[in-house]
C-alpha positions in Angstrom: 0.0 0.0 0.0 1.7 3.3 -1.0 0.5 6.6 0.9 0.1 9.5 -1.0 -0.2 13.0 0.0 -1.7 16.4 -1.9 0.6 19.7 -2.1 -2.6 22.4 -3.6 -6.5 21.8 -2.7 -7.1 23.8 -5.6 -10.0 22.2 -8.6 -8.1 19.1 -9.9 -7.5 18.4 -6.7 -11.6 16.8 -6.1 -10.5 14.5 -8.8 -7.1 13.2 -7.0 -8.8 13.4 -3.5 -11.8 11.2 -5.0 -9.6 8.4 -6.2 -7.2 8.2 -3.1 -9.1 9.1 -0.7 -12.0 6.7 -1.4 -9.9 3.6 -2.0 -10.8 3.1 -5.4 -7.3 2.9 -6.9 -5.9 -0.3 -5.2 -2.5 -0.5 -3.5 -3.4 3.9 -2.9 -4.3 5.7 -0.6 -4.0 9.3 0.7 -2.8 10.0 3.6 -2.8 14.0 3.9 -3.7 17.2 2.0 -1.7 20.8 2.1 -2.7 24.1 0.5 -1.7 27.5 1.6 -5.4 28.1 1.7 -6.8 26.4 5.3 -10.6 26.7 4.2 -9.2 24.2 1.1 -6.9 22.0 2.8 -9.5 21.5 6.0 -12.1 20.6 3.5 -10.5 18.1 1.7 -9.0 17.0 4.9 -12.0 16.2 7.0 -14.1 15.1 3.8 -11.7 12.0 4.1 -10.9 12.0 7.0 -7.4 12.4 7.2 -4.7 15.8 8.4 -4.4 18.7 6.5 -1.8 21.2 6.4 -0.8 24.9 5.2 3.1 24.0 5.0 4.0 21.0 2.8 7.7 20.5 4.4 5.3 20.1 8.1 3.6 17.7 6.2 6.1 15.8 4.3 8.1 15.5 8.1 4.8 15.0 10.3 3.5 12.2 7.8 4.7 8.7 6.8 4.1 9.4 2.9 5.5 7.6 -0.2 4.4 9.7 -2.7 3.8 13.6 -2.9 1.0 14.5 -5.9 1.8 18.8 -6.7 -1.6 20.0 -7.9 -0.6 23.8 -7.3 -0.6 26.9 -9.9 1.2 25.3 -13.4 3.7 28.7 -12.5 4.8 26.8 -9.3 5.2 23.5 -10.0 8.6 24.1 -10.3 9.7 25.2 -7.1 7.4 22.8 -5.6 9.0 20.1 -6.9 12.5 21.1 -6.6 11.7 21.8 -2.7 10.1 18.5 -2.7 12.6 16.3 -3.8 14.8 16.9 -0.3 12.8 14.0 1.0 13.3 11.4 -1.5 9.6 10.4 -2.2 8.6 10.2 -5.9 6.8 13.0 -7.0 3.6 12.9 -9.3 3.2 16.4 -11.1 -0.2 17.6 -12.8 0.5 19.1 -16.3 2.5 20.9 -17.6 5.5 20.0 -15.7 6.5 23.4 -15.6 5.8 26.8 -18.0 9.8 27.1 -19.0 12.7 24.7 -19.9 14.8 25.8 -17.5 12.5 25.0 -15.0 11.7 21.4 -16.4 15.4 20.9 -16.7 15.7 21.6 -13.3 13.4 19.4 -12.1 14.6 16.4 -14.6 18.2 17.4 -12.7 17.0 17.5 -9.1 15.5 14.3 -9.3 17.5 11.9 -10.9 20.6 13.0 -8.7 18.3 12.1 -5.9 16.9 8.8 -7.1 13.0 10.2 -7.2 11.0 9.2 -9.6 9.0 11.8 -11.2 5.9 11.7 -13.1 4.1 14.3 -15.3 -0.1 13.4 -15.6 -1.3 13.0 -19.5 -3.9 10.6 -18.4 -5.3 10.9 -21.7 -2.7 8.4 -23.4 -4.5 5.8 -21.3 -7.9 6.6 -22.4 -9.2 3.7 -24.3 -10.2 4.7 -27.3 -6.7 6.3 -27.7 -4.7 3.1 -26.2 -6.4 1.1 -29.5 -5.3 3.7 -32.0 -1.3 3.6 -30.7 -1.7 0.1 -31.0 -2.9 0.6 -34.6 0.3 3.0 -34.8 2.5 0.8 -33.2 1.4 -2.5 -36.0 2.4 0.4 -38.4 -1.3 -0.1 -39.9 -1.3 3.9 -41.0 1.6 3.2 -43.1 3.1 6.9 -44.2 1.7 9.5 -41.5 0.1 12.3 -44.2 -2.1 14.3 -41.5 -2.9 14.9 -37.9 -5.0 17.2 -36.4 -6.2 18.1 -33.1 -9.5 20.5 -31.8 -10.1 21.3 -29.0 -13.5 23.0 -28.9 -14.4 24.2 -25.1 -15.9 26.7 -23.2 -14.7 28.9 -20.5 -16.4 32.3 -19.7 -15.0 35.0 -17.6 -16.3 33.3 -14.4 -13.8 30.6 -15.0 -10.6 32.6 -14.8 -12.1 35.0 -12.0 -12.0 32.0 -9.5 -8.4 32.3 -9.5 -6.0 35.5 -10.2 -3.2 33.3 -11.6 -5.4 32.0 -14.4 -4.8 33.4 -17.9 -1.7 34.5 -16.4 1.9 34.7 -18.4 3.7 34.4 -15.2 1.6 31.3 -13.7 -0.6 29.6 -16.3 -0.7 30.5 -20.0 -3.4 30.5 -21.7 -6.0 27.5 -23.7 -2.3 26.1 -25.3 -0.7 25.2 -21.8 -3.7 24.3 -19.7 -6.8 23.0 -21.3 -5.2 21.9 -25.1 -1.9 20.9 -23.2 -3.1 17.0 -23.4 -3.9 17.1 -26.8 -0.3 18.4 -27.7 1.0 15.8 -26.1 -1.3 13.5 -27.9 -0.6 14.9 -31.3 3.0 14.8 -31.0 3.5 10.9 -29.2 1.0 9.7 -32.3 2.9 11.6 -35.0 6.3 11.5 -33.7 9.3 14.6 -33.7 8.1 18.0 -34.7 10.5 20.0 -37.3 8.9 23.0 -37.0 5.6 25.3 -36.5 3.5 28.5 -37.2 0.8 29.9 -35.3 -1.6 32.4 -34.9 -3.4 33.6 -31.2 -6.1 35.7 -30.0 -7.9 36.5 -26.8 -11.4 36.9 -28.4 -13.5 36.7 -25.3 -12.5 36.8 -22.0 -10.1 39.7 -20.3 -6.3 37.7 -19.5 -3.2 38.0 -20.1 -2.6 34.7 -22.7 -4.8 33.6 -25.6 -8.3 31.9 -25.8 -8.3 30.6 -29.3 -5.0 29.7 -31.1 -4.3 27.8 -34.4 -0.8 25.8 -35.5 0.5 24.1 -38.3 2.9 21.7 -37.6 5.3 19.8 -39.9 7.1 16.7 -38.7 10.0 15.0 -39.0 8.9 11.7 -40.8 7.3 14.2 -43.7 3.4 14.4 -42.2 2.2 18.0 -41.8 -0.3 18.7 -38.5 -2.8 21.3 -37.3 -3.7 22.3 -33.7 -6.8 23.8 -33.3 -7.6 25.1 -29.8 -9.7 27.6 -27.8 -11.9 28.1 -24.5 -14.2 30.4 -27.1 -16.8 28.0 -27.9 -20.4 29.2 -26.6 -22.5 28.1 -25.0 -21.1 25.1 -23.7 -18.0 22.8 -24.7 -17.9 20.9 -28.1 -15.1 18.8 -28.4 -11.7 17.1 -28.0 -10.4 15.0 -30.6 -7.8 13.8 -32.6 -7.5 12.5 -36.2 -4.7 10.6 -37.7 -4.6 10.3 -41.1 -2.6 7.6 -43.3 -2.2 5.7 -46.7 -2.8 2.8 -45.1 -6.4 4.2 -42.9 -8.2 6.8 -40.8 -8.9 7.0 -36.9 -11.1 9.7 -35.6 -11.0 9.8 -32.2 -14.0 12.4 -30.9 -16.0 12.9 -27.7 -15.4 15.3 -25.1 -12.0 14.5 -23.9 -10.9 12.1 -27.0 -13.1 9.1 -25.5 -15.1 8.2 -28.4 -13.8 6.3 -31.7 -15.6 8.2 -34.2 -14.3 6.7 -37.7 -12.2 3.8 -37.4 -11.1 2.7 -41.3 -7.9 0.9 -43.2 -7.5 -0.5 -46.3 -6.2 -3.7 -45.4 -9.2 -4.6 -42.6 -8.9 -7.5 -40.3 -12.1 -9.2 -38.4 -11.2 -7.1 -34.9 -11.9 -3.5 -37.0 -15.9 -4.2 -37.2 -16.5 -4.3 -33.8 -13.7 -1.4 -32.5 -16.0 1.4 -32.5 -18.7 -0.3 -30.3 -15.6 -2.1 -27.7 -13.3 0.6 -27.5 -15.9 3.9 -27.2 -16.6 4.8 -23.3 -18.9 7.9 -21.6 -16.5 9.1 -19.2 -18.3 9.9 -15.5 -16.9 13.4 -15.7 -14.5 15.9 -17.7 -11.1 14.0 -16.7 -12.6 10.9 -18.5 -11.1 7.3 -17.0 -7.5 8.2 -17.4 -6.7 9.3 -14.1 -7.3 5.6 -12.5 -5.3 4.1 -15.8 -2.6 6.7 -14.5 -2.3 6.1 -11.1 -2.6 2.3 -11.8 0.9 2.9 -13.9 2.0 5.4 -11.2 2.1 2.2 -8.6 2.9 -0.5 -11.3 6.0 1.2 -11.9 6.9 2.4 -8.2 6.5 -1.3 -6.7 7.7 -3.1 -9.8 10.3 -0.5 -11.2 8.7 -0.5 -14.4 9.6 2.6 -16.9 7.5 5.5 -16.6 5.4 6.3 -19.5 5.4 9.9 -19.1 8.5 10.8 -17.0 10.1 14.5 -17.2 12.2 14.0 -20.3 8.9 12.5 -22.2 7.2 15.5 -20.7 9.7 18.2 -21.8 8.9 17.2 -25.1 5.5 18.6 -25.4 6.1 21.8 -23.3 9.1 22.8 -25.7 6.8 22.8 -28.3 4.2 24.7 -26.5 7.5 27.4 -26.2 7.9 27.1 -29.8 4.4 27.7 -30.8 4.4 31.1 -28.3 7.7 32.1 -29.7 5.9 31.7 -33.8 3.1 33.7 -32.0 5.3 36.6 -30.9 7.5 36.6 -34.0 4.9 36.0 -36.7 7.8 33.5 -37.6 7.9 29.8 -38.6 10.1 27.9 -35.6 12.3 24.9 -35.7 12.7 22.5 -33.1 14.8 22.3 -31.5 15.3 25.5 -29.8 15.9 28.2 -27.1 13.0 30.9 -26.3 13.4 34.5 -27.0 10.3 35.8 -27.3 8.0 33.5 -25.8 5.9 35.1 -22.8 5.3 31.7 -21.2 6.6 31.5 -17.3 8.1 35.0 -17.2 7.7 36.9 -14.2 6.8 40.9 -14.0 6.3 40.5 -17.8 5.3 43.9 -19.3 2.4 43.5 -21.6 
C-alpha cells in the first residue's frame, strides 16, 4: 500500500482526492492534504478524513508518505517540486510539468541526482479509445503518416478565470495552449512522432487575461506528415469537443468525444475481423470531464513504483511537449515559422513581471 499526500486543494484536486481518498485505486491511498489556503486543505481533509496542512515541508516530516501528488498553480510546480525532492519520495506532477525549460530541466536534474521518480499526468494516453489507435500505430497499420489534427473545442467564460488571479496569467498559467489543449499536444505529438517546426496564430477573443483563448498551428514533422492544432476556450454556450485525427495511406482513426473518448471513424485499407467491432468495444462515456484516465494513471504510477517498471510519461517524455508549446508562443510573438529544437526569446510563457 503506498500513501500518497496532496501539495494544492485547488479544482483538480476533487478528482485526485476522489480516487485516493476513497480507496478506489488499489494499492493507494492518501494519507494527507496541504494548501496555503486552510478553508481548502481542511475541507478536503475532513471530507476524508485524514490531516491537513498549510506547509507542505510540516507535512512531508509530520506524515509517513510515499508519494507527494503537486496540484498547485502550473507557474509553481517548479519550485514545488525542486523543494520536494529533499525528502526522496517520488513526486507525481499535474501538467504541464512546468511553464519554461529551465524549470523542467531543473526538475529532470533534481530528481535523478536524488533517485526520485517523477511523473508528469497525460492521463489521456490511457484513455481507451486512444490506447487502441497507438496500437494501430504501433502495427504500423497507417503506413506513411500524411495528417494529424487536433481540436479542441471548449468553453470557458470569464467566471472561469475569475475564481483564480493566476489563471490566464503569463507568469503562472498561459493560456488555452498550456492548460486546457496541453493533453492534446501531447497527444498529437507521441502519435505523429518529432516535430521540425511550427507556425501559429493567437487571439484572446472573449474573456479579459493576459494569454490567448483561441490559437491555431500548423505543424510539420519530422517523418514528412504536416499537422494542425486547433484550440480555444471560445466556444459558446457550452463545450464541443476534443479529438484527434490521424490520417494515413494505409487508414483513418477519428478519435472524438469530449476528452478524446469516443472512436468516431475507425477505417484501413487492409481490414482484419477485430476493425468491425472497435467502434462499439473501445468507445466509453467518461463519469466526468477527466474521463477514466486518471485511474489508468495512477494504476501505472504504482505499477511502476513497486515493480520498477519505466515511466510512461517521465520529465524527459514531458519536456517534449512543453518545448513545443515554447515554440508555438515564440511563432506567436515573431509571426515566424520555428524549428525545433530551440531556445525561447520571445515567448511570454513562465516570465515573471512581464510587461504586456
Amino acid at each position: 500500500m503506498l500513501s500518497f499526500a496532496l501539495v494544492g486543494c485547488g479544482r483538480i484536486a476533487k478528482r485526485h482526492s476522489e480516487l485516493l481518498g476513497l480507496n478506489i485505486i488499489e494499492g493507494a491511498r492518501l494519507a494527507a492534504v496541504c494548501d496555503i489556503v486552510e478553508s481548502k486543505a481542511r475541507a478536503i481533509g475532513e471530507n476524508f478524513a485524514v490531516p491537513h496542512y498549510t506547509d507542505m515541508h510540516q507535512m512531508m516530516q509530520s506524515e509517513t508518505i510515499d508519494v507527494v501528488v503537486v496540484l498547485t498553480e502550473s507557474g509553481n510546480h517548479a519550485k514545488n517540486v525542486v523543494d520536494l525532492v529533499k525528502y526522496r519520495k517520488h513526486i507525481v506532477v499535474e501538467k504541464p510539468m512546468a511553464l519554461t525549460l529551465d524549470d523542467a530541466d531543473k526538475m529532470i536534474h533534481a530528481c535523478d541526482r536524488a533517485g526520485v521518480k517523477l511523473f508528469v499526468i497525460k492521463q489521456n494516453r490511457f484513455n481507451v479509445p486512444i490506447v487502441k489507435a497507438r496500437e494501430a500505430l504501433e502495427q504500423g497499420r497507417f503506413g506513411k503518416i500524411v495528417l494529424g489534427t487536433v481540436r479542441v473545442r471548449w468553453c470557458r467564460t470569464q467566471d472561469y478565470y475569475d475564481q483564480a488571479s493566476w489563471r490566464g496569467t503569463w507568469a503562472m498559467d498561459g493560456g488555452v495552449l498550456t492548460n486546457q489543449a496541453s493533453h492534446h499536444v501531447d497527444m498529437l505529438e507521441w502519435m505523429l512522432g518529432e516535430v521540425e517546426s511550427v507556425f501559429a496564430k493567437s487571439t484572446t477573443a472573449l474573456v479579459k487575461i493576459e494569454a490567448e483563448d483561441t490559437a491555431v498551428v500548423t505543424l510539420k514533422f519530422r517523418n514528412g506528415a504536416l499537422g494542425i492544432i486547433e484550440a480555444t476556450t471560445a466556444t459558446r454556450p457550452k463545450d464541443l469537443e476534443g479529438s484527434l485525427s490521424i490520417l494515413g495511406e494505409g487508414g483513418t482513426v477519428v478519435v472524438g468525444g469530449f476528452a478524446m473518448d469516443k472512436i468516431n471513424v475507425w477505417d484501413f485499407v487492409d481490414k482484419i475481423p477485430d476493425d468491425e467491432t472497435v467502434i462499439e468495444k473501445f468507445s466509453v462515456n467518461p463519469p466526468n470531464v477527466y474521463g477514466f484516465g486518471h485511474q489508468a494513471y495512477y494504476e501505472h504510477i504504482i505499477d511502476c513504483i513497486n515493480n520498477n517498471h519505466r515511466q510512461l510519461v517521465d520529465g524527459l517524455e514531458s519536456r517534449k511537449s512543453l518545448e513545443l508549446i515554447n515554440a508555438i508562443y515564440e511563432s506567436i510573438e515573431t509571426g515566424l515559422e520555428v524549428k525545433l529544437r530551440f531556445r525561447p526569446e520571445r515567448c511570454k510563457l513562465g516570465i515573471m513581471d512581464l510587461k504586456i
